[in-house]
N, C-alpha and C positions, 0 to 999 in steps of 0.2 A: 018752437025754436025756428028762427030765422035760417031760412037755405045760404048756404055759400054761395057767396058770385063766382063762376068759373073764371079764372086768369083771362084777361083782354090778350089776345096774339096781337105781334106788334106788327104794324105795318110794316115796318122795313126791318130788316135782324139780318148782320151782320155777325159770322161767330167764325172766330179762330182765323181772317183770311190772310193770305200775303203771297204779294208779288214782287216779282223782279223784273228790272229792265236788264236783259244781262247779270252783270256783277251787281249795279245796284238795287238794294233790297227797299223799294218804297213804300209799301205796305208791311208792316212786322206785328202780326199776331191781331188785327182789329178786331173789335169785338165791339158792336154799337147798336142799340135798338130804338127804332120811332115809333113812338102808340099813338094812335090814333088822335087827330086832333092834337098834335104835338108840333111847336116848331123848334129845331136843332139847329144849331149854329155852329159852322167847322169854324175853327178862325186859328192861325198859325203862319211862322216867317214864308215866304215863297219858298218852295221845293220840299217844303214839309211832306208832302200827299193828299193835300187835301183834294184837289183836284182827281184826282187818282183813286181818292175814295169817291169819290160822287159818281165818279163814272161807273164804277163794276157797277152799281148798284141796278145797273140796266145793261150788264155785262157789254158796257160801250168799250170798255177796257176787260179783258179776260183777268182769271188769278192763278194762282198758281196752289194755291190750298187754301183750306177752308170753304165754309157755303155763306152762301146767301138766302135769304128767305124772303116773299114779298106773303107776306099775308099769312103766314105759316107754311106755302109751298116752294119748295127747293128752286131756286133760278136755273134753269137748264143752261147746257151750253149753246145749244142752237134749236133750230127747227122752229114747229107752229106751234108748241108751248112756250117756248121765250117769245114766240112776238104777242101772242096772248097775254100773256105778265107783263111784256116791255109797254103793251097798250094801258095799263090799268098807270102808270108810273109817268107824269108829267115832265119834260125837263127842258129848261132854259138855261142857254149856255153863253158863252163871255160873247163870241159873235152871233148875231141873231136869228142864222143858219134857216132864214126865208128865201121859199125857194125866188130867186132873182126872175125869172121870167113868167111870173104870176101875177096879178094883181092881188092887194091883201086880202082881199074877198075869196077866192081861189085858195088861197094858201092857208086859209080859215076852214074850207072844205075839202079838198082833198081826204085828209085824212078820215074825218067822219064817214063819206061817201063809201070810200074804196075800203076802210081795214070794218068799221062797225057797222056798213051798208046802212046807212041814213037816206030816207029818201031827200033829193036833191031840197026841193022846195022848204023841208023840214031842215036840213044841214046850213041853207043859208039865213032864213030865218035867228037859230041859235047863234050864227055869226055873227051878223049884224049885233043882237042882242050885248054880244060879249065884246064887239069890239067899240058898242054904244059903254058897257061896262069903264073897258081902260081907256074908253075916253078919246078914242083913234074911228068911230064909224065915219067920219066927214072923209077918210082918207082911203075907203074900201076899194074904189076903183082906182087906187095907181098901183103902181109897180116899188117894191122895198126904197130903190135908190133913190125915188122921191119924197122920201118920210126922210126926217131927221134921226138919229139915234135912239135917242129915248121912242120916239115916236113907235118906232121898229123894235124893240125889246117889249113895248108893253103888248104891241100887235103880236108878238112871240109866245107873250104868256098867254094872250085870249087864244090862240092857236092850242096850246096844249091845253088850256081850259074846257074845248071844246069835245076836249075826249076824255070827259068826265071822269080824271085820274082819281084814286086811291090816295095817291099824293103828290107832290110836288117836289124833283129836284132845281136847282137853282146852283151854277157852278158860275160863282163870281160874274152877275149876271149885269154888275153896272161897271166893270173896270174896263169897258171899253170907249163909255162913256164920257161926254163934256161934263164939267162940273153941274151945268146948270140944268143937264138934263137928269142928274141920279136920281134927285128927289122923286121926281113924278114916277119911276119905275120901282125907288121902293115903298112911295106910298099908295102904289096899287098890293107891293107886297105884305107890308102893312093890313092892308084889310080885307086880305085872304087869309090872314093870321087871325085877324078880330074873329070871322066868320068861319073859323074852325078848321081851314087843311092844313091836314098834314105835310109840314114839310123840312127839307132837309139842303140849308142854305150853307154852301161857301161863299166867305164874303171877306172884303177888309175892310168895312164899313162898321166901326165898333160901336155908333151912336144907334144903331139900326138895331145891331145883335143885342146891345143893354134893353135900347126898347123892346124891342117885338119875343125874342129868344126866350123861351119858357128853358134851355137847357143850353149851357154855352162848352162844346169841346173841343180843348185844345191840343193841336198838333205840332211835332216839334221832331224831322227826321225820321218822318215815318207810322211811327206811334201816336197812337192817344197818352197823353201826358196828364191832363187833368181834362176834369169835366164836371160841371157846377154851376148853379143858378147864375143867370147875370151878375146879380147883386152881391153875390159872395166870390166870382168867382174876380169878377171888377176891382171888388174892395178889399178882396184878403185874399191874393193868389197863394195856392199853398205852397207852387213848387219854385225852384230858383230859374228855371228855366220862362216858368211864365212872367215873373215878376222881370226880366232883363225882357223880356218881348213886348211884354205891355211901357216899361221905360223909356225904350226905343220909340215908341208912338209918339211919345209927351216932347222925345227932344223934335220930330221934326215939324 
């Protein structure tokens, strides 16, 4: 007789959370899990939470109930256990949040050096390598405000690549972007997806989330509303709510 596979713990699990800004209530009841090797795709009107959700998920934004879990271990609220867990958890956000008075080479090590004590010689190395990856090494010795957009968002991701997350967040990581720069940021994210991390994208980029999105959910006020493969959730929204949101795309 064949042994049972023990249950995969999921990388990120979300159970029961929600917050408030005051009187507003933008998280209501979430409950979301990403396994491993998983990419999730929030997509929802502006002011939905999606944002909102991305963040607790590295307690950048606090809740107000409910847990979080990275791996099966409860998110703390502070101290050297959350920066422990917040280290395993990659995240790129709408501005590129490099530090300005670094060179990108700098800004690729820091972090290695100081939180995983990498020896230097070994921390730069890895940089190079990742920032040979997105396709930005010719540009390691300037400073952010000499990279272009896109240039500086993929320099962003090899930054968190480099502290060999668990997974990846991604909080609408091209909407700051020129048109003609989104492509190249999300076909590095593209195939970090082919290549298996796990990750957990806010986006409003819906040709991205059909492609790459092994799981597509939608928010609407707060709430998860549905949540369903690209392909069904694209082709046969179930609820009234997403069929008016996806509508709204097609008129403009």
């Amino acid at each position: 007789m064949s042994e049972e596979k023990a249950p995969q713990i999921p990388v990120i699990e979300l159970r029961h959370v929600d917050k408030h800004y005051g009187a507003l209530h933008v998280l209501k009841d979430i409950s979301l899990s990403v396994e491993k090797g998983e990419v999730v795709v929030i997509i929802g009107p502006s002011g939905s939470g999606k944002s909102t959700l991305c963040r607790t998920v590295n307690r950048l934004e606090s809740i107000d109930s409910g847990e979080i879990l990275i791996e099966g271990a409860r998110l703390p609220e502070e101290g050297k256990k959350l920066a422990q867990l917040r280290s395993r958890i990659g995240m790129v956000f709408q501005s590129f949040n490099l530090f300005a008075h670094m060179t990108i080479l700098d800004n690729m090590m820091v972090a290695p050096v100081d939180v995983l004590h990498r020896p230097k010689k070994e921390a730069r190395e890895e940089a190079m390598r990742l920032l040979e990856r997105v396709g930005v090494a010719d540009q390691a010795g300037k400073v952010p405000a000499q990279l272009s957009g896109g240039q500086q968002q993929r320099a962003a991701i090899a930054r968190a690549l480099a502290m060999h997350p668990k997974a990846m967040l991604f909080d609408e990581p091209t909407s700051a972007l020129d048109p003609e720069m989104i492509g190249e940021v999300l076909n590095v994210m593209t195939e970090l997806a082919g290549e298996g991390m796990t990750m957990l994208i806010v986006t409003h980029e819906m040709n991205f989330a059909r492609r790459v999105a092994d799981r597509v959910v939608f928010m609407d006020g707060g709430a998860i509303v549905e949540e369903n493969t690209p392909e069904e959730f694209f082709a046969h929204p179930r609820t009234q709510r997403a069929r008016d949101f996806l509508n709204s795309l097609q008129d403009k």
